[in-house]
N, C-alpha and C positions, 0 to 999 in steps of 0.2 A: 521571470519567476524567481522567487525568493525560497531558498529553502536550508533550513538549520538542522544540520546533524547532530544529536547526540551521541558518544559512542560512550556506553555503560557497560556493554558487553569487551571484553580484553582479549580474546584469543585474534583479534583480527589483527598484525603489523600495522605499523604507521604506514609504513608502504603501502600496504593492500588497500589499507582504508582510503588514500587517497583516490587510486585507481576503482574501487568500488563505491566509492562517495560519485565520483564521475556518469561511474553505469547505473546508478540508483536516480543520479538527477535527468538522464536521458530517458529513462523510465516512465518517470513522474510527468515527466513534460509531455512526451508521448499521449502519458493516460490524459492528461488535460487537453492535449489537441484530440485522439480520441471518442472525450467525451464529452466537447464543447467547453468545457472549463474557462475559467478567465488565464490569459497570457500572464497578466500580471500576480499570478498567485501567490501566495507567501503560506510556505506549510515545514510543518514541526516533524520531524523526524526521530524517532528513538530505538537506537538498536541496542535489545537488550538481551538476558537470558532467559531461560525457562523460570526460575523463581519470581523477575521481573515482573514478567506478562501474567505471568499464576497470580502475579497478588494484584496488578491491574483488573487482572480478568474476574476475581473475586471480587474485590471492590465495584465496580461499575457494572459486572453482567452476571454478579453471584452463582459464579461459577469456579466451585474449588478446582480448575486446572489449568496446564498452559494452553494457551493457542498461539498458530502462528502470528496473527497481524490484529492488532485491533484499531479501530482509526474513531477518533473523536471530533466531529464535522460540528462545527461553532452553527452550522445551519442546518436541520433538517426538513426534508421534505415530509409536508403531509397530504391526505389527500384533497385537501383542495388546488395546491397548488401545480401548474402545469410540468408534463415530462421531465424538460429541462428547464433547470429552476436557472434566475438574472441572480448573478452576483454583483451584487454594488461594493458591498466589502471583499478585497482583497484574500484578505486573510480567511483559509480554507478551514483551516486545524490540525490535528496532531493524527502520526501515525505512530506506529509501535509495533516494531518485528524483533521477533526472539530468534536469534544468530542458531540457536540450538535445534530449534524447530525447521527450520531455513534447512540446517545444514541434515539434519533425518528426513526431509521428505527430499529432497535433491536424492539421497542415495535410494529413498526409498521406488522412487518415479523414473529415477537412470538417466538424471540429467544434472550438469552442471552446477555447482554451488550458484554461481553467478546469475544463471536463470532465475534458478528458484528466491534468491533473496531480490531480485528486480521485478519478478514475477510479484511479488510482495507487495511489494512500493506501487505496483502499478494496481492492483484488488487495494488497497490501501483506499488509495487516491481515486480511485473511482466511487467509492463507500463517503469521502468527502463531499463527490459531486452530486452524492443524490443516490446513486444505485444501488442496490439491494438485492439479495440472492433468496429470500425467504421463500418467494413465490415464484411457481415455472416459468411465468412470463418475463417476471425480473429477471430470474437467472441466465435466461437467453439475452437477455438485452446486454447482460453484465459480462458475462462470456464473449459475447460477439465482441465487444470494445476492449478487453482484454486481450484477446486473440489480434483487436486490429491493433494494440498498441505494442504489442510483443514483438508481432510482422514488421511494425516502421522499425525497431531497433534489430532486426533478422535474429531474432531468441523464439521463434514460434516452437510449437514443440515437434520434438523430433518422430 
């Protein structure tokens, strides 16, 4: 797996960021094993703030506010196409977590920064692969492989 960090967001140390680039890419790999993803993937990473994501999230889902993660899959699934979709191309797309959001629901939920922004990466990266939370039956599909990928890195919730 191929994966490029942007760090736009500044409150994180050089330090930290290496060590949390580390648990962000174990994450991501997780959610691709998971959720059958390709091995070889290659995906966009952007950690940003709340103004960030607010003006992404206006731009593309005209929605005046922040959200935590938005992820932009170069493929989407429609319905004709089967559960799990064949990637021939590598390249997945772009995710987008706001460091600021990340770090309010960690305090809000009573779990670790570290979960909650890998917890991210991983709802990210599955949203890449095809799954979707709109409809109940998604949602359980999307949960369960979140849950299994949280479990391979021992971050399940407490």
């Amino acid at each position: 797996m191929t994966l490029d960090i942007l760090w736009e967001e500044s409150s994180i140390s050089e330090q930290a960021r290496e060590e949390l680039g580390l648990r962000i890419e174990q994450g991501i790999r997780a959610a691709l094993q998971a959720g059958a993803g390709p091995e070889e993937a290659e995906i966009s990473l952007t950690l940003t703030d709340d103004a960030g994501i607010r003006a992404l999230n206006r731009e593309y889902r005209h929605l005046d506010r922040p959200t935590d993660v938005l992820s932009f899959a170069l493929r989407e699934r429609d319905d004709e196409e089967p559960e799990v979709l064949d990637f021939a191309d590598e390249m997945l797309g772009d995710i987008v977590i706001s460091v600021e959001r990340a770090r309010a629901q960690a305090d809000e939920y009573g779990h670790p920064f570290l979960r909650e922004i890998v917890y991210l990466a991983v709802h990210g990266t599955l949203h890449l692969l095809g799954y979707d939370h709109e409809e109940k039956a998604g949602k359980s599909a999307m949960r369960a492989k979140e849950e299994e990928a949280m479990a391979l890195l021992n971050l399940s919730r407490n």
